[in-house]
C-alpha atoms as one frame of an Amber mdcrd trajectory, in Angstrom:
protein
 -29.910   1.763  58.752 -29.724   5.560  59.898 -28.079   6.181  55.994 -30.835
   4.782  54.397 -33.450   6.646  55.983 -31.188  10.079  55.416 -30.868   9.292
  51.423 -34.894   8.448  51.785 -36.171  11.673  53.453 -33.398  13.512  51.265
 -35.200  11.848  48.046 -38.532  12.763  49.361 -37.598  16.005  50.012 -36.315
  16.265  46.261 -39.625  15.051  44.999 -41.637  17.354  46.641 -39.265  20.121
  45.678 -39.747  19.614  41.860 -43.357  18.950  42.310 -43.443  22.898  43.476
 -41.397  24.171  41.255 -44.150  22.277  38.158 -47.125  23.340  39.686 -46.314
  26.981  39.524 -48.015  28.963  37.068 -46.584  30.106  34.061 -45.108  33.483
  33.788 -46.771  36.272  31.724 -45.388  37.051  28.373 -43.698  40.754  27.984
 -46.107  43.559  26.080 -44.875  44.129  22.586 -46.682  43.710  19.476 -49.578
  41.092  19.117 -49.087  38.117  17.083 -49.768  37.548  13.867 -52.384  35.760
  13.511 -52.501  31.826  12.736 -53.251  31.153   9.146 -54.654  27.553   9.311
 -51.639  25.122   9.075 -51.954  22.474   6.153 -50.678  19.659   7.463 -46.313
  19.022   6.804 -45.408  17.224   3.567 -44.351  13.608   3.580 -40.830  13.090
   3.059 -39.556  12.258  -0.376 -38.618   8.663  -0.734 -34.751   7.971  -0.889
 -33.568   6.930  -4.458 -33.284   3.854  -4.975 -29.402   4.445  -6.929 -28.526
   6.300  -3.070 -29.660   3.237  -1.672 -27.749   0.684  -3.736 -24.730   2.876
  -3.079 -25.046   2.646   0.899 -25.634  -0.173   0.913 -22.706  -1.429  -1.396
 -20.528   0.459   0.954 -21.347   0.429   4.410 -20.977   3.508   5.973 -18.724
   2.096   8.953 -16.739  -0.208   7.095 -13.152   0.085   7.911 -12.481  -0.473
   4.281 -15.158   2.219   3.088 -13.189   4.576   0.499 -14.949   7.218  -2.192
 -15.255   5.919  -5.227 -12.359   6.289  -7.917 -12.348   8.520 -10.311 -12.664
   7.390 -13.914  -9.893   4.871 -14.519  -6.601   6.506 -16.746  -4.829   3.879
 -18.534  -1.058   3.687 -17.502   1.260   4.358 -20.417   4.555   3.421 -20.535
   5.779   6.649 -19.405   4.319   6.428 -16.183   5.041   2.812 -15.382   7.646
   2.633 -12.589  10.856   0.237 -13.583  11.704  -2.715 -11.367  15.197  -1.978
  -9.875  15.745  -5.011  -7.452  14.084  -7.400  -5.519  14.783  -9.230  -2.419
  13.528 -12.372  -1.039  13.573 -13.516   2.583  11.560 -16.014   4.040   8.636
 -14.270   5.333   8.170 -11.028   2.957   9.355 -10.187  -0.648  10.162  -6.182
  -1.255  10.675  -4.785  -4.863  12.618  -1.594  -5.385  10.989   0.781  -7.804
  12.191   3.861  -9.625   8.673   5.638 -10.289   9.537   8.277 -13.316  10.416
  11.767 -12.419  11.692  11.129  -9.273  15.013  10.007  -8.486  13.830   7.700
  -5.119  13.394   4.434  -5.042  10.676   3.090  -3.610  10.472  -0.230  -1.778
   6.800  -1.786  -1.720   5.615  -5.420  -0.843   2.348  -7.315  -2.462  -0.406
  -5.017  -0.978   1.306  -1.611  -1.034  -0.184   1.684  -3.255   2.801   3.271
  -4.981   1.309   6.210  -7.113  -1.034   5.340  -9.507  -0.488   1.425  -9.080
  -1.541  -1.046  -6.440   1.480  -4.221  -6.038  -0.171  -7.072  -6.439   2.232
  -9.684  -6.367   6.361  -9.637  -6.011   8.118 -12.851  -7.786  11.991 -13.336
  -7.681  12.080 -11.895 -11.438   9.304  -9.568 -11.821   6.910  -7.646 -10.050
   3.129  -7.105 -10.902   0.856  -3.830 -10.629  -2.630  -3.364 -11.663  -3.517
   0.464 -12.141  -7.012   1.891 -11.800  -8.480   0.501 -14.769  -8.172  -3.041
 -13.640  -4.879  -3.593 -16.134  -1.937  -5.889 -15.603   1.717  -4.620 -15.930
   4.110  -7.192 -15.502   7.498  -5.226 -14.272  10.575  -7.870 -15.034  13.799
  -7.280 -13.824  16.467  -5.603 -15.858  18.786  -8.323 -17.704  22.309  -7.860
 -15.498  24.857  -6.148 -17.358  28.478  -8.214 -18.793  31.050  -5.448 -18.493
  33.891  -7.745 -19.136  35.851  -6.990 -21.781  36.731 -10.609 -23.823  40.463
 -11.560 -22.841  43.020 -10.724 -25.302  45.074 -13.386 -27.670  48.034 -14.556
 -25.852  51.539 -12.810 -27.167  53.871 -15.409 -28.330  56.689 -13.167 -27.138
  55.650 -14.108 -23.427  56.183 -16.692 -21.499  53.360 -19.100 -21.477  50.839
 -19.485 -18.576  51.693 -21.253 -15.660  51.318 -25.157 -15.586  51.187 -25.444
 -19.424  54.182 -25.931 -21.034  55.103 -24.839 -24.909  56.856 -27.329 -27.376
  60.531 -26.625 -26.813  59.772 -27.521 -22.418  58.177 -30.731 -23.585  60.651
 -32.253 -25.727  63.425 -31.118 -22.890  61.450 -33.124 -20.256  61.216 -36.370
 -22.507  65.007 -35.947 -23.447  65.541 -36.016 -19.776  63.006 -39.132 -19.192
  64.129 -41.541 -21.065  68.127 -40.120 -20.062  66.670 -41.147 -16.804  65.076
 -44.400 -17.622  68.760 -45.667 -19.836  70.694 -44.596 -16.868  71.599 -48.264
 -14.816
């Protein structure tokens, strides 16, 4: 009880303090030169209305969007030149990644469906081909390189050499039925 009546005389006290301090008069200005004197005011312009193109821009992309980004520039057609080559790609369970070799650069890159690689967006990673869309809205399917065959064909056997193992050549065979039907005679 003795609090509260402290913090209440303490408020009073505060009020009555600021209603001093208000009802003092105003200080006189400093001499110097007069004032110019007023020229009546017209009264202040209306604002100019928004255009309407602003307008349909803000509201297109609102200004606290996460995904609010400037607009792109004018859309540059890829050329071939500047498409990136599909290296590899790997598929687990949960995520596919492609590796890319982007021209002029000697990096690969590893991006999954969603990434921005430069000048490209991935939009989807299959087991044999990845596919971008650049800023113009076009496709470019990326397919894997065919795998390389660096085996040489096998050579002609020699006849000089002795033939493979487990096939026999004519001169073996006609031995072992000499020696079959030596073995079927005997009593």
């Amino acid at each position: 009880m003795r609090g509260a009546i402290s913090i209440a005389l303490l408020a009073c006290l505060g009020a009555g303090a600021l209603l001093a301090w208000q009802a003092q008069p105003p200080a006189a200005a400093p001499p110097g030169p007069a004032p110019a004197p007023a020229v009546a005011a017209s009264p202040p312009a209306a604002p100019e209305a928004p255009d309407a193109a602003a307008i349909a821009a803000a509201l297109a992309r609102p200004p606290f969007a996460p995904t609010r980004r400037p607009p792109i520039a004018a859309p540059v057609a890829a050329t071939a030149a500047s498409l990136p080559q599909a290296v590899a790609i790997a598929i687990a369970t949960d995520r596919r990644v492609v590796l890319l070799r982007v021209p002029g650069s000697e990096r690969l890159l590893r991006a999954r469906a969603g990434d921005r690689i430069p000048g490209f967006l991935v939009l989807e990673v299959l087991p044999d081909r990845a596919l971008l869309i650049d800023a113009s809205g076009t496709l470019h399917p990326l397919l894997l390189p065919a795998p390389r065959r660096e085996r040489a064909p096998a050579p002609p056997p020699d006849p000089a050499s002795p033939p493979p193992e487990g096939r026999a050549d004519a001169e073996t065979v006609r031995l072992a039925e000499e020696i079959i039907r030596a073995a079927s005679q005997a009593p």
